[in-house]
C-alpha positions in Angstrom: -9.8 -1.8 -21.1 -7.1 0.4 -20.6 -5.5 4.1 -20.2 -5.4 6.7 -23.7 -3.0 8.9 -23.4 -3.4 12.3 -25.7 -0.5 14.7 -25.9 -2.6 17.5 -27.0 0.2 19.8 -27.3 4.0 19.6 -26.9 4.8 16.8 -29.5 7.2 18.7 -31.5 7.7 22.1 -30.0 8.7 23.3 -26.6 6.3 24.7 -24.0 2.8 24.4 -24.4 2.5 21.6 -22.9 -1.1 19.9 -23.1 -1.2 16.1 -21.6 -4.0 14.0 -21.1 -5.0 11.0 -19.4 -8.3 9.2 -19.9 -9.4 6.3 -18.1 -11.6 3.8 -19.3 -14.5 4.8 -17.0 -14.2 8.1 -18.5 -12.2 10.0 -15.9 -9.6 12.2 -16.8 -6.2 13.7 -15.8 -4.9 16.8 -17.7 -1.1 17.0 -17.6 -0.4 20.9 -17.5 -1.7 23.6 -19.4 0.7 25.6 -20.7 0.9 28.7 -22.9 3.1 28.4 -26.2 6.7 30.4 -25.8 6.0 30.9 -29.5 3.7 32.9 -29.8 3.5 37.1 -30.5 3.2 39.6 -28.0 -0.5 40.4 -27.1 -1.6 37.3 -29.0 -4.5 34.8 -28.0 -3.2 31.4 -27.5 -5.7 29.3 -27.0 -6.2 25.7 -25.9 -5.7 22.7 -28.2 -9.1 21.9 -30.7 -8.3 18.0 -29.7 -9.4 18.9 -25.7 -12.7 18.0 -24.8 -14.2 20.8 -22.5 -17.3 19.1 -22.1 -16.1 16.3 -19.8 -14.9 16.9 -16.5 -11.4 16.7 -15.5 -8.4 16.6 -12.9 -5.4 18.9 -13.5 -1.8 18.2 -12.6 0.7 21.2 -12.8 4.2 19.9 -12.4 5.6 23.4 -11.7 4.9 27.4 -12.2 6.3 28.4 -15.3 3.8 29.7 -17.7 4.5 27.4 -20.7 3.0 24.3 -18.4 0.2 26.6 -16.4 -0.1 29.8 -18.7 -3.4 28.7 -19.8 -5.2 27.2 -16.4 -7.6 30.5 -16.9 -9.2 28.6 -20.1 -10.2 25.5 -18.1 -13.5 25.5 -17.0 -13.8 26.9 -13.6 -15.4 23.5 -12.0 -11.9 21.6 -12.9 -9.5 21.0 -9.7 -6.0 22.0 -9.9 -3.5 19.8 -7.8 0.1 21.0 -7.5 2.6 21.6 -5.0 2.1 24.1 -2.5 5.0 26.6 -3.2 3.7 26.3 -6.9 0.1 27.3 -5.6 1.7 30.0 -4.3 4.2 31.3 -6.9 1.2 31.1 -9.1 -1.1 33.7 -7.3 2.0 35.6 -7.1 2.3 35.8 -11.1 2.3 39.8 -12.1 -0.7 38.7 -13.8 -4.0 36.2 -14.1 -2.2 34.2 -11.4 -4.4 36.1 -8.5 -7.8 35.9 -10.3 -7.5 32.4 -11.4 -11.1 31.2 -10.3 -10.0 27.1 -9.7 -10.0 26.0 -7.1 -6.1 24.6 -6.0 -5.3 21.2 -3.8 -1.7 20.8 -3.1 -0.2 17.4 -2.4 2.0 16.5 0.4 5.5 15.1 0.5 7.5 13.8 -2.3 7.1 10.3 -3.1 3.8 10.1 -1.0 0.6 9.2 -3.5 -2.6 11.1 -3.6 -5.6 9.6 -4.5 -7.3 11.9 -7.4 -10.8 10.2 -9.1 -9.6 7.2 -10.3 -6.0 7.6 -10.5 -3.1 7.0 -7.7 -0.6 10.2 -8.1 2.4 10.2 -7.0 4.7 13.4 -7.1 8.3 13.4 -6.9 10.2 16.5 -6.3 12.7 17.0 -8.9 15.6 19.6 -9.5 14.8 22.4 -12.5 14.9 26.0 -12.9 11.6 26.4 -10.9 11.4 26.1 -7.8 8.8 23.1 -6.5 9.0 21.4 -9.5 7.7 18.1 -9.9 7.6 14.4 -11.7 4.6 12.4 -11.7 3.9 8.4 -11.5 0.2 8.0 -12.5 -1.1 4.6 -11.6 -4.2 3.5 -12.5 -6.3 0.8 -14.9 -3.7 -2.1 -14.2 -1.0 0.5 -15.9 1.6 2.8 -14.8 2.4 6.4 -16.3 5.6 8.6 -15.5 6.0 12.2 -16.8 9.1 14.0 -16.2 8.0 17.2 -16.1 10.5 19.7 -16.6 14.0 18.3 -14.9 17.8 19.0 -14.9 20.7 16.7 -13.2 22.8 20.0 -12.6 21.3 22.7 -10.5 20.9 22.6 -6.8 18.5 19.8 -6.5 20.5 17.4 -8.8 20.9 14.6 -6.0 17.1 14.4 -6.2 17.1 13.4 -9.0 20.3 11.1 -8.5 18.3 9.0 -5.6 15.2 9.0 -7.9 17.4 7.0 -10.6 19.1 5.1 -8.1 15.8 3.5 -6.9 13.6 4.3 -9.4 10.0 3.0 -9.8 9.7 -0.6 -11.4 7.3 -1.7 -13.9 6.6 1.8 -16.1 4.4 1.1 -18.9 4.8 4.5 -20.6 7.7 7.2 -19.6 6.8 10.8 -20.9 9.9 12.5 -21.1 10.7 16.2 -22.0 13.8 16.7 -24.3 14.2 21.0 -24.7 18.1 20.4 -24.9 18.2 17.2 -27.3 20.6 18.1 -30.1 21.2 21.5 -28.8 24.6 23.3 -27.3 22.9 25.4 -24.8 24.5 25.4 -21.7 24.4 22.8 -18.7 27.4 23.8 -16.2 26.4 23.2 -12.6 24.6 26.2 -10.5 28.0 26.3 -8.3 29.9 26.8 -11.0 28.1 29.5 -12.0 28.6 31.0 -8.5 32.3 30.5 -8.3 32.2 32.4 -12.3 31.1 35.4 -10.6 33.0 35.4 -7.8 36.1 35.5 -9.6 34.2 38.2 -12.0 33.1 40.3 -9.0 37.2 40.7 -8.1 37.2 42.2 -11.2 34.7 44.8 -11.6 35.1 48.0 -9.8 31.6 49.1 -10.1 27.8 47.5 -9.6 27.0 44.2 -11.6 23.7 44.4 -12.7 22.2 40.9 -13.0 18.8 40.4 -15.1 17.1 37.3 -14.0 13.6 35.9 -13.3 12.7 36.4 -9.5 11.4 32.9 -9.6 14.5 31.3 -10.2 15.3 30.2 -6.8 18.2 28.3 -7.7 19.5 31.7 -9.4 18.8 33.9 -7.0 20.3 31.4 -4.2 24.0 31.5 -6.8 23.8 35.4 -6.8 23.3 35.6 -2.8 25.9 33.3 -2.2 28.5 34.7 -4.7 27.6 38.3 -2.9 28.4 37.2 0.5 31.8 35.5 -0.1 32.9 38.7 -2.2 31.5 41.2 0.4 28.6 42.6 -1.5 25.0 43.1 -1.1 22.7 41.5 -3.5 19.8 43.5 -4.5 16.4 42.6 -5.1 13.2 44.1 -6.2 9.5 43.6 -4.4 8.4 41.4 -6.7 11.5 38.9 -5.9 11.5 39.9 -2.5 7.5 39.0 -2.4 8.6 35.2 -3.7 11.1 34.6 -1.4 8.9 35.6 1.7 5.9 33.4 0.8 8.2 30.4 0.2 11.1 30.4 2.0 9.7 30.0 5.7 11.1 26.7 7.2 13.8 26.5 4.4 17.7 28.0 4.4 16.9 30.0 1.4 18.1 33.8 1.5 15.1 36.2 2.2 14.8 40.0 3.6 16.3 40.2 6.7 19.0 37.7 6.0 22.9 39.5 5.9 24.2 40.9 2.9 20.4 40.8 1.2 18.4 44.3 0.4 15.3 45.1 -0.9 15.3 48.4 -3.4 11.5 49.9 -3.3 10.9 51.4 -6.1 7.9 53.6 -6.9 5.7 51.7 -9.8 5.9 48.3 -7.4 5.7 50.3 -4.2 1.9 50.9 -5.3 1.6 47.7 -6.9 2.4 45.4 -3.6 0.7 48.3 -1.3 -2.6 47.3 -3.1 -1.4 43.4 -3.2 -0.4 42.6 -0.3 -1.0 45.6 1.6 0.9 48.4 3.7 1.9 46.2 6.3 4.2 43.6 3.7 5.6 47.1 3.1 6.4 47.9 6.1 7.8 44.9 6.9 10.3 45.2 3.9 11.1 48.6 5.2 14.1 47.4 7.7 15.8 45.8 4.7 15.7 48.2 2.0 17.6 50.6 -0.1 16.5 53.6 -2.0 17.0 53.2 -5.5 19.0 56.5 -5.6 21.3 54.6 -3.2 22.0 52.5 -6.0 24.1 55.1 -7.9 26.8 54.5 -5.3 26.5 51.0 -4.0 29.0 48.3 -5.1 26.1 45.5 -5.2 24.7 42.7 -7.3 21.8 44.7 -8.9 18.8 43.3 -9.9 17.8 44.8 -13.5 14.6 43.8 -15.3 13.0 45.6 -17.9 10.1 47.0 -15.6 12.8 48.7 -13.3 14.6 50.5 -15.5 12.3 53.4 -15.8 12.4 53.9 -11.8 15.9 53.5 -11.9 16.8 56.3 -14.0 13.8 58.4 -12.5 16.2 58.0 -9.2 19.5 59.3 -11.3 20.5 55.3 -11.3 22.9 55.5 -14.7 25.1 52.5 -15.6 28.2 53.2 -16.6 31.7 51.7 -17.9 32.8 50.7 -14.6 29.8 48.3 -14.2 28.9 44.6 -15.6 25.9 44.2 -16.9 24.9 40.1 -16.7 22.2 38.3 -18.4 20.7 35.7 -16.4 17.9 33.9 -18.5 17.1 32.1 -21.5 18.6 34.2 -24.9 15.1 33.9 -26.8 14.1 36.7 -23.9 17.1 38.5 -25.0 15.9 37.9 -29.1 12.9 40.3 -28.4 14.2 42.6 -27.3 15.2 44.0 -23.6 15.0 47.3 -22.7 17.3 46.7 -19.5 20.3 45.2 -21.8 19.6 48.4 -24.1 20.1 50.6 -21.4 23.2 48.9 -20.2 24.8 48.7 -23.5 23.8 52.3 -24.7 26.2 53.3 -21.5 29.4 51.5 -22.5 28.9 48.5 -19.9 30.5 45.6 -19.6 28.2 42.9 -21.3 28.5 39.4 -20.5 26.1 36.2 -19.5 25.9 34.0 -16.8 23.7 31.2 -17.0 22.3 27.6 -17.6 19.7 25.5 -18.6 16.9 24.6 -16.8 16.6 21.4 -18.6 18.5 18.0 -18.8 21.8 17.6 -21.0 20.8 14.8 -23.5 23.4 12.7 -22.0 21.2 13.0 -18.8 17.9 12.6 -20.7 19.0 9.3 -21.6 20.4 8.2 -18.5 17.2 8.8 -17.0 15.4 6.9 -19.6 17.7 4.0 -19.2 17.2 4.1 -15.6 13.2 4.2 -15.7 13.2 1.2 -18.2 10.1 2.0 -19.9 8.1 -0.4 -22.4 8.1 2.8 -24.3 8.9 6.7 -24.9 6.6 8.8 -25.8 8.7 11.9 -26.2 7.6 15.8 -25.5 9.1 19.4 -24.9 11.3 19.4 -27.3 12.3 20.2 -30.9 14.6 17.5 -32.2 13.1 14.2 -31.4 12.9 13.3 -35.2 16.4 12.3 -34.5 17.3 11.2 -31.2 20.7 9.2 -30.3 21.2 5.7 -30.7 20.4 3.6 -27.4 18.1 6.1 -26.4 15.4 3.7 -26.1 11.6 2.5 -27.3 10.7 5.7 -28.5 7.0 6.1 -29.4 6.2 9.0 -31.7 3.2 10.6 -31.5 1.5 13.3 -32.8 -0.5 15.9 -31.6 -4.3 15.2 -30.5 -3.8 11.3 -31.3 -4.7 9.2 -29.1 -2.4 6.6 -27.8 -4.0 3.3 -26.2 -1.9 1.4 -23.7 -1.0 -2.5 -24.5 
């Protein structure tokens, strides 16, 4: 008897991802739940056909980025959710579904420590990737040993995590999941500081605001822009929403919050309500110290946060971009492909338009280093769009397809 392993979703796409792990006394892990990037506005993606609802099981979240938890709401309510505690928390901070999830969250402890869960040792390893918290997992159980990367990168601000984990990496892998979103692709995978020494040398430049559009739960972003802003004598400017993240998360760390130098907190009106009601008056009032009125923003020289949601409080306030300005975006470009209305509004004013970013996700070059390092008995690749044809040397690739079922030797 030994482990099945069923990638329910995430074979041949990115996102989505749908993992599970059955044991042969019938207990099971599911490996995220995430909600298809693919899918159209207002749609109703739903869970794989090929997952069992019936039967009971234990749910793994590596991190909180809604193509690997997006869909936790269409899990039965009895099934436990285990994940790190700053992803618990940048869950039930999601604009939506995150604070009405009815599951009940455990969060392991410290990296490299295992967690009993049923009938399966867990052990999480904190990795480096575009969210923060995010984790790999070694699943031992049945005489066998599972790894699943997860989402990682080897060139943000976590990389030497990731370095040490290759360096003494765990022996005797029977099966290595691995994600592959930048096999065979050009997007970009310069490191996070050199990102931040990009805009300092840009910021010399620019005689007026920078507006940068970026997700508030990109730590590792919103740690470039802070630092970039301080060594060039600027403020960086962050919404509630961001400013929300950082204040749940960032206690015992060095990361930038309110109240740190050279960091301000613009209140606008539609998210003054929202977090009145969330969090209540007194998380207002405690941002109060540290805030800017947004028709403050007309006149201030600092890096801007700009998100579609903001625009229409913005202007409300007299904010109006102008020539003088740069206008930055800061995410993934198939955000940009639908449409943005905060790039629109930028544009329509004769801004500078430019781009500063990088993946979140391994180079190839990395994917397979890692690979080689892990040593698996085989590959079963996921996350990604191009493993038909992966580089030579890469390693024992398994290919499976969705909802098949894949017994262990």
């Amino acid at each position: 008897m030994t482990l099945t392993v069923t990638v329910h979703r995430g074979t041949r796409q990115i996102g989505g991802s749908v993992i599970e792990i059955a044991h042969p006394d019938g207990k099971r892990l599911l490996l995220d739940a995430g909600q298809a990037l693919d899918i159209d506005e207002g749609a109703e993606d739903q869970l794989p056909p090929t997952l069992d609802l019936t039967r009971p099981a234990e749910v793994l979240l590596t991190h909180a980025h809604l193509d690997h938890w997006g869909l936790v709401h269409k899990l039965p309510a009895n099934w436990r959710v285990h994940c790190g505690k700053a992803t618990a928390k940048l869950i039930k901070a999601a604009p939506f579904a995150g604070a009405g999830l009815p599951h009940e969250f455990q969060t392991w402890g410290a990296s490299g420590k295992p967690v009993n869960i049923g009938a399966f040792c867990v052990t999480p390893y904190l990795t480096d990737h575009s969210a923060f918290d995010a984790h790999m997992l070694q699943i031992d159980a049945a005489g066998r040993r599972v790894f699943y990367t997860g989402d990682f990168r080897r060139h943000g601000r976590k990389s030497t995590l990731v370095d040490k984990l290759m360096a003494n990496p765990p022996r005797d892998v029977d099966l290595l999941i691995t994600e592959g979103t930048n096999l065979g692709t050009d997007k970009p995978t310069v490191r996070e500081s050199e990102l931040e020494a990009d805009l300092v040398a840009r910021a010399g430049q620019v005689q007026g605001r920078i507006f940068v559009a970026w997700s508030g739960q990109n730590i590792d972003r919103t740690v470039t822009l802070y630092r970039a802003a301080k060594r060039t004598g600027r403020d960086l400017i962050i919404d509630l929403y961001t400013a929300d993240i950082l204040d749940q998360i960032a206690e015992g760390t060095k990361l930038p919050r309110p109240g740190f130098p050279n960091l301000k907190v613009v209140i606008t009106r539609a998210l003054r309500n929202h977090y009145a009601l969330l969090r209540g008056e007194g998380f207002i009032e405690r941002m109060l110290p540290h805030a800017i009125a947004a028709d403050k923003l007309q006149d201030s020289r600092g890096i801007i946060m700009l998100r579609q949601g903001l625009v229409k409080d913005y202007s409300a306030k007299g904010v109006v971009p102008t020539v003088q300005d740069l206008f930055l975006w800061s995410m993934w470009d198939g955000y940009l492909a639908k449409g943005d209305k905060a790039y629109d509004w930028c544009k329509a004013a004769g801004t500078q338009m430019d781009k500063l970013h990088t993946s979140g996700h391994a180079a190839t070059a990395d994917l397979m280093a890692f690979a080689a390092a892990i040593a698996p008995k085989a590959i079963v690749p996921v996350h990604g769009q191009n493993w038909h044809a992966p580089p030579d040397g890469f390693g024992p690739i398994l290919n499976a397809t969705d909802g098949t079922p894949i017994r262990l030797p």
